[in-house]
C-alpha positions as CSV (number, residue, x, y, z in Angstrom):
1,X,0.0,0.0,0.0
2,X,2.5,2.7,-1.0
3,X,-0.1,4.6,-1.6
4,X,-0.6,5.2,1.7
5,X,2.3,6.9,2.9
6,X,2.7,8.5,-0.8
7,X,0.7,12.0,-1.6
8,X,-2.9,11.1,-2.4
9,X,-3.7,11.1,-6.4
10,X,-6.6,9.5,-8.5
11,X,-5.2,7.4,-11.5
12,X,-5.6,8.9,-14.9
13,X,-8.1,7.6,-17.1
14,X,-10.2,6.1,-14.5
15,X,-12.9,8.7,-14.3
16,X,-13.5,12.2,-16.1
17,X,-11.5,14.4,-15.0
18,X,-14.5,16.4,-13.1
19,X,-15.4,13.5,-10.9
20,X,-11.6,13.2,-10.1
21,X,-11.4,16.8,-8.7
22,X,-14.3,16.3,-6.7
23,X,-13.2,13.0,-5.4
24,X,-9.7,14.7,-4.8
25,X,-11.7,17.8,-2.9
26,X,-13.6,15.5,-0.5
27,X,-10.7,13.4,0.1
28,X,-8.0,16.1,0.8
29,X,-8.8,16.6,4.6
30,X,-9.3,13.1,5.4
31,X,-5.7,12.1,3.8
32,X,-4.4,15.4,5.7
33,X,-5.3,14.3,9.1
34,X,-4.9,10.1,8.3
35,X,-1.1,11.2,7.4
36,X,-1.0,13.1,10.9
37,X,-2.2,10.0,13.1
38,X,1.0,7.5,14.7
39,X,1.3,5.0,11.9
40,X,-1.0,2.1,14.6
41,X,-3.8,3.9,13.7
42,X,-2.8,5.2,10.4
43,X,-2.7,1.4,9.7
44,X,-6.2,0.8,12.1
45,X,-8.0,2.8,9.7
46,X,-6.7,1.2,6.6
47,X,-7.3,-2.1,7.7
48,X,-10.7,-1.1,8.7
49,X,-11.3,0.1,5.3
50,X,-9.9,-3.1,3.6
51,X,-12.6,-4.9,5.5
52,X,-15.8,-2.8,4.8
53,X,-14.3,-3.0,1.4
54,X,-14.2,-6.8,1.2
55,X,-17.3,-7.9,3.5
56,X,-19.2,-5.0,1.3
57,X,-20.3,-4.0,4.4
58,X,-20.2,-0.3,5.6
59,X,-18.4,2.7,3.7
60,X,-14.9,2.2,3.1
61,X,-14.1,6.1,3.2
62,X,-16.0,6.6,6.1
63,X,-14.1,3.7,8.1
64,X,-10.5,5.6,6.4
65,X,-12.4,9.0,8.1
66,X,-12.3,6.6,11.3
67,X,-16.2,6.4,11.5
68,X,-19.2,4.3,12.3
69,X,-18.0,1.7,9.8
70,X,-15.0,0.8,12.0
């Protein structure tokens, strides 16, 4: 997941380019404050995500945002 410690981007040609600035908009301040957090919860959140993502239960950005879904 180098992503995660990486600078948050969308990939190209996955989406018009106005959805990706809007995705990239909402998701700012939630990748602002996950890259502030120790790395344990940095790594918390992320696992919690992968879950909701797998189980397709919950909202995978919300459980990244450390909400309900974790």
């Amino acid at each position: 997941m180098g992503w995660v410690l990486g600078d948050i981007r969308s990939l190209r040609g996955t989406e018009p380019a106005s959805s990706r600035r809007e995705v990239n908009a909402k998701t700012r301040a939630v990748w602002k404050e996950l890259k502030a957090l120790l790395r344990a919860e940095q790594l918390s959140r992320i696992n919690a995500m992968r879950a909701a993502a797998l189980s397709c239960k919950g909202d995978v950005f919300d459980a990244l945002n450390g909400g309900a879904s974790r």
